[in-house]
C-alpha positions in Angstrom: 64.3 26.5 17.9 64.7 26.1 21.5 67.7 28.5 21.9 65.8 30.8 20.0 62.4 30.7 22.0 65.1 30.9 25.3 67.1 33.7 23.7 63.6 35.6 22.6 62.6 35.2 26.7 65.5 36.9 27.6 65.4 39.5 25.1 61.7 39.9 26.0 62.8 40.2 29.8 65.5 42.6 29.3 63.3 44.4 26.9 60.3 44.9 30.0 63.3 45.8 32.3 64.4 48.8 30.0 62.8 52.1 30.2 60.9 52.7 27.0 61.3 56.5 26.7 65.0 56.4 25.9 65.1 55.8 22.4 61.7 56.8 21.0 63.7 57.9 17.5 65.4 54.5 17.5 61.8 52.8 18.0 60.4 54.9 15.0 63.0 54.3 13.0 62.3 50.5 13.9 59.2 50.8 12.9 59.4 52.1 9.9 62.2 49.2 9.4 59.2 47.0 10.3 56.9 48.2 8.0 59.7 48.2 5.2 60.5 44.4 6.5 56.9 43.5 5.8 56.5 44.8 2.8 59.9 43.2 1.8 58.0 40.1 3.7 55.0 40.0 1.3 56.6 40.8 -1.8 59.3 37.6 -0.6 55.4 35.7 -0.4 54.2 36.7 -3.1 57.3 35.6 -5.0 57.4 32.3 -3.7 53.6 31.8 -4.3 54.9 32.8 -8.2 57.4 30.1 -7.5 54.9 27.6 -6.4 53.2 28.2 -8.9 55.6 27.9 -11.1 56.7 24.9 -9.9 53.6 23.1 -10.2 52.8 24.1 -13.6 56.7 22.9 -14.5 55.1 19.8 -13.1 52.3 19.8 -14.8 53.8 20.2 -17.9 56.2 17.5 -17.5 52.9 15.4 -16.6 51.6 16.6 -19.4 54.7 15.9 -21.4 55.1 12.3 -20.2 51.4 11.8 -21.3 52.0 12.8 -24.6 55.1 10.4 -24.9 53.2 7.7 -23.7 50.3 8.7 -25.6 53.2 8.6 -28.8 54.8 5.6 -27.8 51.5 3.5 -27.4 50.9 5.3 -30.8 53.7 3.8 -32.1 53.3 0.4 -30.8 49.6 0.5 -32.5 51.4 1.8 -35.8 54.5 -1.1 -35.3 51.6 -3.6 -34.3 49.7 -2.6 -37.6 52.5 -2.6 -40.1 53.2 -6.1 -38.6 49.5 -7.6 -39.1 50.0 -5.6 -42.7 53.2 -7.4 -43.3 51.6 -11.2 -42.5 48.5 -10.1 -44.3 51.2 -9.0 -47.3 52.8 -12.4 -47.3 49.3 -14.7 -46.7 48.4 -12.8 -49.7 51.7 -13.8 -51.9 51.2 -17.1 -50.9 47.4 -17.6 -52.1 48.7 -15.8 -55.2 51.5 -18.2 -55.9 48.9 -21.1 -54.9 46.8 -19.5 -57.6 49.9 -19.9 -60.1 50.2 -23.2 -59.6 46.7 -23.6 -59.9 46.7 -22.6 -63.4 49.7 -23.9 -64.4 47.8 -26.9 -63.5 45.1 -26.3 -65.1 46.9 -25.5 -68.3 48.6 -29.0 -68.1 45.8 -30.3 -67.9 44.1 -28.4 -70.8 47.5 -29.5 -72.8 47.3 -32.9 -72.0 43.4 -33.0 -72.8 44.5 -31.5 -76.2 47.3 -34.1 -77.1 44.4 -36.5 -76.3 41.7 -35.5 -77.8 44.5 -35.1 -81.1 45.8 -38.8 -80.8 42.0 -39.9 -80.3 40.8 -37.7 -83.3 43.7 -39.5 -85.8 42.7 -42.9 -84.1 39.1 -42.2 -85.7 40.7 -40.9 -88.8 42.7 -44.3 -89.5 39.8 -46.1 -88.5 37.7 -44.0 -90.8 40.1 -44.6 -93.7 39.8 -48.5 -92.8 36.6 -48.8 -92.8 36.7 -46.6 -96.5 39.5 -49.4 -97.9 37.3 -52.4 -96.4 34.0 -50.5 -97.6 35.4 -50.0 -101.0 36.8 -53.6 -101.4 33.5 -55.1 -100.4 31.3 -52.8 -103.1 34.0 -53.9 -105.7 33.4 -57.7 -104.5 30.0 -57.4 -104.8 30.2 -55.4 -108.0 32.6 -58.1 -109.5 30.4 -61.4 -107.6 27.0 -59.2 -109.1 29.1 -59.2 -112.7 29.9 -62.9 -112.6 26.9 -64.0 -111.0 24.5 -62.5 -113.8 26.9 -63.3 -116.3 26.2 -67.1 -115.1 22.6 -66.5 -115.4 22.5 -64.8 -118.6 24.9 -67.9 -119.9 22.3 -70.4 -118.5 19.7 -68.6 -119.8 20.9 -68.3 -123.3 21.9 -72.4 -122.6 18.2 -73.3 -121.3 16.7 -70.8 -124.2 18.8 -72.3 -127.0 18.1 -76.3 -125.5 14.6 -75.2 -125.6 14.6 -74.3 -128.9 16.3 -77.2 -129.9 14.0 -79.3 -128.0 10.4 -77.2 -129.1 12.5 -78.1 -133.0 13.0 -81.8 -131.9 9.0 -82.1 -130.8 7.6 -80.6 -134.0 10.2 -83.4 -135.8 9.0 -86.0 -133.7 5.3 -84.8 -134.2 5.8 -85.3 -137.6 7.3 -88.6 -138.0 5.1 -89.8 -135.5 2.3 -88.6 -137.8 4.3 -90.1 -140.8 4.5 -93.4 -139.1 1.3 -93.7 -137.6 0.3 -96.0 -140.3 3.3 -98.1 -140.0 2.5 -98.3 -136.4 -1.1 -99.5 -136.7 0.0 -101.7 -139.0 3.0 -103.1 -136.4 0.8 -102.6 -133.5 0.4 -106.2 -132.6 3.4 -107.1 -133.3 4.5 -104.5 -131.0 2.4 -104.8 -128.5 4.3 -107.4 -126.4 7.7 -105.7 -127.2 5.7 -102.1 -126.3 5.2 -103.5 -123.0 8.6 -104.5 -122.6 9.5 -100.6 -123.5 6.8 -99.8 -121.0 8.4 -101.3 -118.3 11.8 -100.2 -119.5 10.2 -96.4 -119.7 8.5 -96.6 -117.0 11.6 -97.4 -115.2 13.4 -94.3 -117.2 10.6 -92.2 -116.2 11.1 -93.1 -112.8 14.9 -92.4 -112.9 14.0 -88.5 -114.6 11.1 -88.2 -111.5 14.4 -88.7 -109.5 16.6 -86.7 -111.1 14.2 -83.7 -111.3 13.3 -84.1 -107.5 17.0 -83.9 -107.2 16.8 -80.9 -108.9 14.4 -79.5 -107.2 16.1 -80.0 -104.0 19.6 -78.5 -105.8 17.2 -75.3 -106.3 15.5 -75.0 -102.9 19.3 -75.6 -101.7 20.3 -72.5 -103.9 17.7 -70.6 -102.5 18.5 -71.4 -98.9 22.2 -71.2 -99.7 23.0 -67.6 -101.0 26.3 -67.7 -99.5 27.5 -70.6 -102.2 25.9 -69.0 -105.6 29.2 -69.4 -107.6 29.6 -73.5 -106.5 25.9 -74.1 -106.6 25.5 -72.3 -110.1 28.9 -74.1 -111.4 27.5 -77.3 -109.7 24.2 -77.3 -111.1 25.1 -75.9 -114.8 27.5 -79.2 -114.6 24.7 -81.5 -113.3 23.0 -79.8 -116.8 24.8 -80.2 -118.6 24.8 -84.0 -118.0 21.3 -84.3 -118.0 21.0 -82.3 -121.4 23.8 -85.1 -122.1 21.7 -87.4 -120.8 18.6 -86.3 -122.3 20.3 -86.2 -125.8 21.7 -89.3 -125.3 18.3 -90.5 -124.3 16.7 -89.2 -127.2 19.2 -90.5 -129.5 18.5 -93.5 -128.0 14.7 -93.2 -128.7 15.5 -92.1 -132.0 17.3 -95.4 -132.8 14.9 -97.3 -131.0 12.1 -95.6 -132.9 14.1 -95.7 -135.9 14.8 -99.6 -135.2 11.5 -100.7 -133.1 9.2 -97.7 -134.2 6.6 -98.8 -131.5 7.5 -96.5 -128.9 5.0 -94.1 -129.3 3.9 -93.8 -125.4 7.8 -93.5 -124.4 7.6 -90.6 -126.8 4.4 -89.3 -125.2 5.5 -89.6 -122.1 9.1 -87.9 -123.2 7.0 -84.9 -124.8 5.7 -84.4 -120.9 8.8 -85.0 -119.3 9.9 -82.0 -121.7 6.9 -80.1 -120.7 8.0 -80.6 -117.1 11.3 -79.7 -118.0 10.3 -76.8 -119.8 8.3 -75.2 -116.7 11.6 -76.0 -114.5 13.5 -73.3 -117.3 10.3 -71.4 -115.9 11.6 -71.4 -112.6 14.8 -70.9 -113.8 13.5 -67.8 -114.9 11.9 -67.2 -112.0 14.9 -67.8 -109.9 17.3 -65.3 -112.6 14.4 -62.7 -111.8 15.1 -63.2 -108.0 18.7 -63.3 -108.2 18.2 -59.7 -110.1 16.4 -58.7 -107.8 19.0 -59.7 -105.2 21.2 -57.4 -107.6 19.0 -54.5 -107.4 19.2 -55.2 -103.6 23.1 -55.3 -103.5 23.1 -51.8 -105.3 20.5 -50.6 -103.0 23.1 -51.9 -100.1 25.8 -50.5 -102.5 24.1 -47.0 -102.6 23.5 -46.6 -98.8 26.9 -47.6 -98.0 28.0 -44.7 -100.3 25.6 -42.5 -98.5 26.6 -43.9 -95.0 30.2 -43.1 -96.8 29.6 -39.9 -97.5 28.0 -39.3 -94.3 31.4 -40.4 -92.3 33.5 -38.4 -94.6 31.0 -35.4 -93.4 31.7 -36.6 -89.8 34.9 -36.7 -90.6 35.0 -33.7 -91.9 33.2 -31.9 -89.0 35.2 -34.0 -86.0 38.7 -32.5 -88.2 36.9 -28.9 -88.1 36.2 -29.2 -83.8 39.9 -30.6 -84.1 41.0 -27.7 -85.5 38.2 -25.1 -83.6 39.3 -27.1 -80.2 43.0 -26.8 -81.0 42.5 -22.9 -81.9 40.8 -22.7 -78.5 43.2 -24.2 -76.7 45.8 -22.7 -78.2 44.0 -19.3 -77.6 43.1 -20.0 -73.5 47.0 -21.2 -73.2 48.1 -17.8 -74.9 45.6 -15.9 -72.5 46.8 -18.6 -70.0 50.6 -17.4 -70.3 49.7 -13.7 -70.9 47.8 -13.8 -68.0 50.3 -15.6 -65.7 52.8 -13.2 -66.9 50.7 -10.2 -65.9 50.4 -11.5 -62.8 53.3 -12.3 -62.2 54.7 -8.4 -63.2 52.0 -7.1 -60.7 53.1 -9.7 -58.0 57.0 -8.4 -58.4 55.3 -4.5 -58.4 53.6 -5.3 -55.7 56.7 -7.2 -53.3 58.8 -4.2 -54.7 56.5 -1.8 -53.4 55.6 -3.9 -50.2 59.8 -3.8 -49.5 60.1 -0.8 -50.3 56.9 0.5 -47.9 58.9 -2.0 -45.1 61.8 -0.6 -45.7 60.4 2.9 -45.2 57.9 2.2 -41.9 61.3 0.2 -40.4 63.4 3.4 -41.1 60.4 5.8 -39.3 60.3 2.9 -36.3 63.9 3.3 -35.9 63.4 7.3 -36.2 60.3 7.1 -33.8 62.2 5.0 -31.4 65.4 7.1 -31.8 62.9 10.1 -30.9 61.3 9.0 -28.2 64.6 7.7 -26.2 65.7 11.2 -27.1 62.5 12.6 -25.4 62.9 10.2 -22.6 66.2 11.6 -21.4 65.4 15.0 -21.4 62.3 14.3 -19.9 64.5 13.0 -17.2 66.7 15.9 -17.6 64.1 17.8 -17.1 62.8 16.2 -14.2 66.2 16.2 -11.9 66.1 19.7 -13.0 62.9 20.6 -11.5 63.6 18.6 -8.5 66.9 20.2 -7.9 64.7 23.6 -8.3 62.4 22.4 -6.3 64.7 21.4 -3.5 66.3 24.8 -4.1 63.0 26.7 -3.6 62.2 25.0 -0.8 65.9 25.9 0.7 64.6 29.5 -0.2 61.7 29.6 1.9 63.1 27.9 5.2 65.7 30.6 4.6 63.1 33.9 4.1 60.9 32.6 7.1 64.1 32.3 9.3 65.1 36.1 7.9 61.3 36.9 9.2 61.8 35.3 12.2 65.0 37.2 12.7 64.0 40.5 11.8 60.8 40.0 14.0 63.5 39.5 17.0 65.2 42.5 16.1 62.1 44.9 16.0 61.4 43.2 19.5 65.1 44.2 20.2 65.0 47.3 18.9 61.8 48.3 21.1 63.2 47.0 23.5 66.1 48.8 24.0 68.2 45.7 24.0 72.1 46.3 25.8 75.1 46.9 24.2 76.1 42.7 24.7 73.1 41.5 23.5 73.2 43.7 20.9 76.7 41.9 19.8 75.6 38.5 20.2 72.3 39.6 17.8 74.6 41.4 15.0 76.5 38.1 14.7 74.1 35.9 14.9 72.7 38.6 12.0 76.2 38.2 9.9 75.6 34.4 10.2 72.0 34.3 8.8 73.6 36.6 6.2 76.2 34.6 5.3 73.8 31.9 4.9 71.5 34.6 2.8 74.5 34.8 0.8 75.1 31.4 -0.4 71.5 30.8 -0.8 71.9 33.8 -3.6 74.9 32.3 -4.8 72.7 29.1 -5.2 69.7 31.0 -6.8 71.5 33.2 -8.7 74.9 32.3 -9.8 78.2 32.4 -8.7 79.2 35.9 -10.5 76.6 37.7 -8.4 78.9 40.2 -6.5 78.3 40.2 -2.7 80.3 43.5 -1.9 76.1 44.9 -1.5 75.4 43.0 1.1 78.0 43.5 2.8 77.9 47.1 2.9 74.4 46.9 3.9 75.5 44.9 6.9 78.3 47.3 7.9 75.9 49.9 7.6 73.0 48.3 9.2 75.4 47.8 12.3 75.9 51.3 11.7 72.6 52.0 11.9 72.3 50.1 14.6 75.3 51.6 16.4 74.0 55.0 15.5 70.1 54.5 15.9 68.1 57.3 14.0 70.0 57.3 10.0 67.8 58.1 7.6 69.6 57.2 4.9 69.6 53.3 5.9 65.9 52.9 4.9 66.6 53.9 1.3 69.6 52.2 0.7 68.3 48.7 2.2 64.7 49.3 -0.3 67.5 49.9 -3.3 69.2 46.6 -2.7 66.5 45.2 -2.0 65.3 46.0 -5.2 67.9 45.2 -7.1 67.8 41.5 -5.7 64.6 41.2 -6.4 65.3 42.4 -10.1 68.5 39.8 -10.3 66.1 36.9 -9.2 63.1 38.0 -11.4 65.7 37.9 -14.0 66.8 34.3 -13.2 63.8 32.8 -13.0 63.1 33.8 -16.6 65.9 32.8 -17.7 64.7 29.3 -16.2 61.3 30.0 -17.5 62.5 30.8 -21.3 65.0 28.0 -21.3 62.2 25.6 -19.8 60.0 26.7 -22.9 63.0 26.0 -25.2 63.2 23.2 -23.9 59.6 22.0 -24.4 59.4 23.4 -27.6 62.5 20.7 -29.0 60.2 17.9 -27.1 57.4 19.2 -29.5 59.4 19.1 -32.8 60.7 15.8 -32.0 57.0 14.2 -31.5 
């Protein structure tokens, strides 16, 4: 920059030490160079304010484009952190269904077991039940059969005490009547009697006490058979024998009175007193009788006892029969809730398998779209930096571009100076190299821009025949070719940049389909 500001200072004074009316044409043409030059100038502006442009909305979009992928890939990561809290949620719920399985396997275990029981304890009340038929039915037979024999025994002593009593009442009238008979023979012994009478008083009196004995005994035999209910059979058998010996007795005593009244004849008070003790003996078959009419009713008692265990009977068979009906209702039941039980564990356990099937099958699928997803956005994620080295090479390019057109200006504003100047033939030399030499540089900048098949042979003929030009001064022709190539650069560019632009979109619209 320093050469240049020296070289434009001596340009500028060799320019105020030329005569300015030399080369009027060559000025005119200059300045219609000039005016050409700026309108190249401002169209070279307005193209790289395009560019600019360009550029940032190529930057833009790859902001934008980088949002979206970020946008996607936290998207994704939601998605991936979802499926995961899915996936735990998928197997918390398989386990509380398998703890639920258990659960009612339990419980039907248990219901089984609680069956088996209830079975064992409803034949344990069965046996028993039949048990306590057997014993019932033994015991009503024993007291049928002890009833049987028992008023068999009474009816025996009865007929016994009837039949003695008869005989007796038949004895008494006999007695009456010899006693009548020998009245008269008695009156007639009496005195004679009278001391052996008191003899037989004593001895009777002594008898008398002896049967006061023996019926207090039997007295106390009958309050015992009252008291003792337990020993009917021994106390009747005991008592018929004791009886027995005191009818034995009595007849033996009455034989004996016979023979002594047949022999002595003066025992007419033992008599008396004999005909009382009968009396006496006669209201003991009373309470005999009295006693059978207790023990029937103790009878009527035992079939009273004997009807309400049959009714107690039948009411346990009842029982029994209603306790073997729950049996069989509770069994039903059971077997019913374990069908339901099974069926329903089956069911479940289908939908459980459906359901893991489908829960594999749905990871199976959102691991296959992760993999995709991922695969996709490390695809984006290179040509996203693709697409970034490519727009900062473009960038650096188009930068490159503009220090090069603002040097052109720069240039071409030193040659109008030149040019109005009148600048010598030396100077002139030193500039048209220094012009091939920005050219050059032009050159590779448009072999940079826009290819390297872009022929060149142009610009070179429009430096030869701008040296011409400027060898000649005043060609007309120069203007008009310079504006074509001008032109036809300008076209070349236009066309590259889009080309960039319609392979940038390409490129943005394969980003697109791959989100």
């Amino acid at each position: 920059v320093a050469r240049l500001e020296a070289d434009k200072k001596a340009l500028h004074d060799q320019i105020m030490s030329i005569d300015p009316t030399r080369d009027s044409k060559r000025v005119e043409a200059l300045l219609r160079e000039k005016a050409q030059l700026c309108q190249k100038v401002k169209s070279l502006e307005a193209e790289v304010a395009e560019l600019r442009a360009e550029r940032e909305n190529s930057g833009l979009q790859a902001e934008n484009v980088q949002r979206i992928q970020m946008r996607q890939l936290v998207d994704t990561q939601t998605v991936i952190k979802s499926l995961e809290a899915e996936k735990q949620s998928i197997k918390l719920q398989q386990e509380r269904l398998e703890k639920e399985l258990l659960l009612v396997l339990e419980q039907n275990t248990q219901l089984t077991s609680k069956l088996y029981k209830a079975e064992r304890e409803v034949n344990a009340l069965s046996s028993k039940l039949e048990e306590f038929k057997h014993s019932h039915k033994l015991e009503v037979t024993n007291i049928k059969l002890e009833a049987a024999r028992t008023k068999g025994e009474v009816e025996r002593e009865r007929d016994n005490m009837q039949s003695q009593m008869n005989g007796l009442q038949s004895d008494i009238e006999i007695l009456r009547a010899n006693i009548e008979r020998h009245k008269g023979l008695l009156t007639e012994k009496e005195r004679e009697l009278i001391r052996k009478v008191q003899a037989a008083k004593e001895e009777d009196f002594q008898k008398l006490t002896a049967l006061q004995d023996e019926k207090l005994e039997l007295e106390n035999n009958v309050a015992d058979l009252g008291r003792l209910k337990a020993e009917q059979d021994i106390v009747f058998h005991a008592e018929k024998e004791h009886m027995e010996e005191k009818l034995k007795a009595v007849q033996l005593a009455e034989e004996a009175s016979k023979r002594e009244i047949q022999n002595l004849r003066s025992k007419l008070q033992h008599q008396v007193l004999q005909t009382e003790e009968f009396e006496k003996e006669k209201n003991d078959s009373a309470e005999l009788r009295q006693q059978i009419g207790e023990l029937q009713m103790q009878i009527s008692a035992a079939t009273q006892s004997k009807d309400d265990l049959v009714e107690t009977n039948n009411k346990l068979r009842e029982m029994l029969e209603c306790l073997k009906e729950e049996t069989r209702n509770a069994r039903c039941q059971a077997e019913r809730a374990q069908q339901e039980s099974e069926k329903l564990v089956e069911d479940r356990r289908i939908e459980w398998a459906e359901e893991r099937q489908k829960l594999q099958n749905r990871n199976a699928e959102l691991e296959e779209k992760y993999c995709q997803a991922k695969d996709r956005l490390q695809r984006a994620a290179l040509a996203q930096k693709k697409r970034k080295t490519l727009n900062e090479s473009k960038q650096k390019r188009l930068q490159e571009k503009v220090q090069l057109l603002e040097a052109k200006k720069e240039e071409l504003e030193i040659e109008k100076h030149a040019y109005k100047q009148n600048v010598p033939y030396e100077n002139h030399a030193r500039l048209q190299k220094r012009l091939k030499d920005l050219q050059r540089r032009h050159n590779e900048f448009r072999r940079l821009i826009l290819g390297p098949n872009l022929p060149t042979t142009g610009l070179c003929n429009s430096t030869n025949f701008l040296s011409s030009t400027l060898v000649q001064g005043t060609e007309a022709t120069f203007v008009n070719i310079q504006e074509e190539q001008h032109q036809r650069e300008l076209c070349l560019l236009r066309k590259r940049l889009e080309d960039l632009a319609t392979n940038q979109m390409q490129q943005l619209q394969e980003l697109g389909a791959l989100d």
